[in-house]
N, C-alpha and C positions, 0 to 999 in steps of 0.2 A: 123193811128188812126181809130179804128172803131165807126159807127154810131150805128150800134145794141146793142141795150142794154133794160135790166127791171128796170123799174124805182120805187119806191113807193114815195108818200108825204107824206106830213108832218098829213094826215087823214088816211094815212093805201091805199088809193087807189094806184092800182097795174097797170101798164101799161107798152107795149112794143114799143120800137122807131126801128127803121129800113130803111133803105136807100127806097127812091121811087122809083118805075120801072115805065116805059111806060104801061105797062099793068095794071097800076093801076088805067089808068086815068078816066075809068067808076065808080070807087070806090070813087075816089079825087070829081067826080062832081057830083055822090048822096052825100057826106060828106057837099057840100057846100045849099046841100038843108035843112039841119039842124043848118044852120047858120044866126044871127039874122042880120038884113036890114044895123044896125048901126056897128055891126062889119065884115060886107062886107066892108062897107062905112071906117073904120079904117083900113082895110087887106089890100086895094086898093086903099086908098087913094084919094076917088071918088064916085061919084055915079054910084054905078053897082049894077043891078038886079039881072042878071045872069052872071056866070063865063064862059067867050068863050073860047070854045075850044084850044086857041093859049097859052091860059093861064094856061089852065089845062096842056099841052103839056109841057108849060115851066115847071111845077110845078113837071112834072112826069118824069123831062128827066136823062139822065144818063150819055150825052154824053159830057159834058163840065166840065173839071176839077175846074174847078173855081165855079161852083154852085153847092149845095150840098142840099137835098131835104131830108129833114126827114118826115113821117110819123107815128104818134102816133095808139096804135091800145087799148083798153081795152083788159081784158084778155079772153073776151068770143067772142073776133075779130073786134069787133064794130070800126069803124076809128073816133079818139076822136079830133085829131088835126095834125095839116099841120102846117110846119115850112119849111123855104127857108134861108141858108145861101150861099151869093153872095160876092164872095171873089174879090176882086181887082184883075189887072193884075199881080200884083207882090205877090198877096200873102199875104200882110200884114196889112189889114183892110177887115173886113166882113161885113156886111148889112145884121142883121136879121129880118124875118118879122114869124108871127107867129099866128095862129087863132086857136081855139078851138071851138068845139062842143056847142051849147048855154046848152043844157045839163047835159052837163061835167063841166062847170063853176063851183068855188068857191069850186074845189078839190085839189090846187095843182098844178093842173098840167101845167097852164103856166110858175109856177117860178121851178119846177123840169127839165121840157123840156127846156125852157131859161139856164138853168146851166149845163145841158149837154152839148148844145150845145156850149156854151161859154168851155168847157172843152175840147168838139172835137176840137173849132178852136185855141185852144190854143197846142191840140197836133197835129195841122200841120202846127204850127208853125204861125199863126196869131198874131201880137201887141195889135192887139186892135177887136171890134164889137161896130155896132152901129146899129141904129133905127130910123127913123123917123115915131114921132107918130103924130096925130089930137091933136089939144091941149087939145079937149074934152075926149080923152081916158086916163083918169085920174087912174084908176086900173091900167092898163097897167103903165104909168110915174111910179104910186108910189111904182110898184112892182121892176120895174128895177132901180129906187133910193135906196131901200133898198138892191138889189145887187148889188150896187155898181157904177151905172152908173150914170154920170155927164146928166143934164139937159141945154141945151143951146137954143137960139132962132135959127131956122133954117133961111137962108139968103134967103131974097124976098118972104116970106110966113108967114105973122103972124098967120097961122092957123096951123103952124105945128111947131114942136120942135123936134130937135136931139139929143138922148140920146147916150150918149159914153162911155166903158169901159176898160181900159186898162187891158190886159190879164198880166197874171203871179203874181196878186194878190190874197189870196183866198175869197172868196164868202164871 
């Protein structure tokens, strides 16, 4: 299954998705200087200022079959969003996390890149993708309820809920 692909939304906006390299990761961490306090705090699930190094590493690697790093780019190169799907050991559940440009907001382009993705993990053979969101990242829940995914309370954290999709349905 391939990650490369041109996307457009549902506004005409036109963007390209592409597997992450290592060499990208001076690009991944100006990307994350254009990104607002509160959806750091949603990406990461915490209070982080700045993205460390270890992170951006993870974000950029290429070398673990089970993680799969997509980055968004606009068509005049600009990197619009970062997206991580983290596949189980077997293969058959994904964890996507997913950030956008503050920007780029309210084009699209989370629920285009979301259904990609959910498209790649379903052609390598994935069951299911899930998410854990901040209860406050209410866009986000309502975007991936209207594709499809279930809302549940995540175990020992009332501040967060796990959203869940079973693959092989369409959008």
């Amino acid at each position: 299954m391939e990650i490369n692909a041109t996307l457009t939304t549902h506004t005409g906006f036109r963007f390209a998705v592409r597997r992450a390299r290592p060499e990208d990761e001076p690009t991944v961490a100006e990307f994350f200087t254009h990104v607002t306090p509160q959806d750091l705090r949603f990406r990461f699930l915490g209070g982080v200022k700045e993205v460390s190094h270890e992170r951006l590493v993870a974000m950029t690697r290429s070398d673990d079959a089970h993680i799969h790093n997509f980055l968004a780019f606009s068509i005049d190169g600009m990197l619009i969003a970062v997206a991580t799907l983290a596949c189980d050991p077997a293969d058959r559940a994904g964890e996507v996390a997913i950030c956008i440009r503050a920007d780029r907001k309210h084009l699209g382009v989370g629920w285009e890149l979301l259904a990609h993705i959910a498209n790649y993990a379903e052609g390598i053979g994935l069951e299911t993708i899930e998410s854990v969101e901040n209860r406050e990242n209410r866009s986000a829940i309502e975007l991936e309820r209207d594709m499809g995914f279930t809302v549940t309370t995540y175990p020992d954290d009332p501040t967060l809920v796990l959203v869940r999709r079973r693959l092989g349905k369409p959008l």
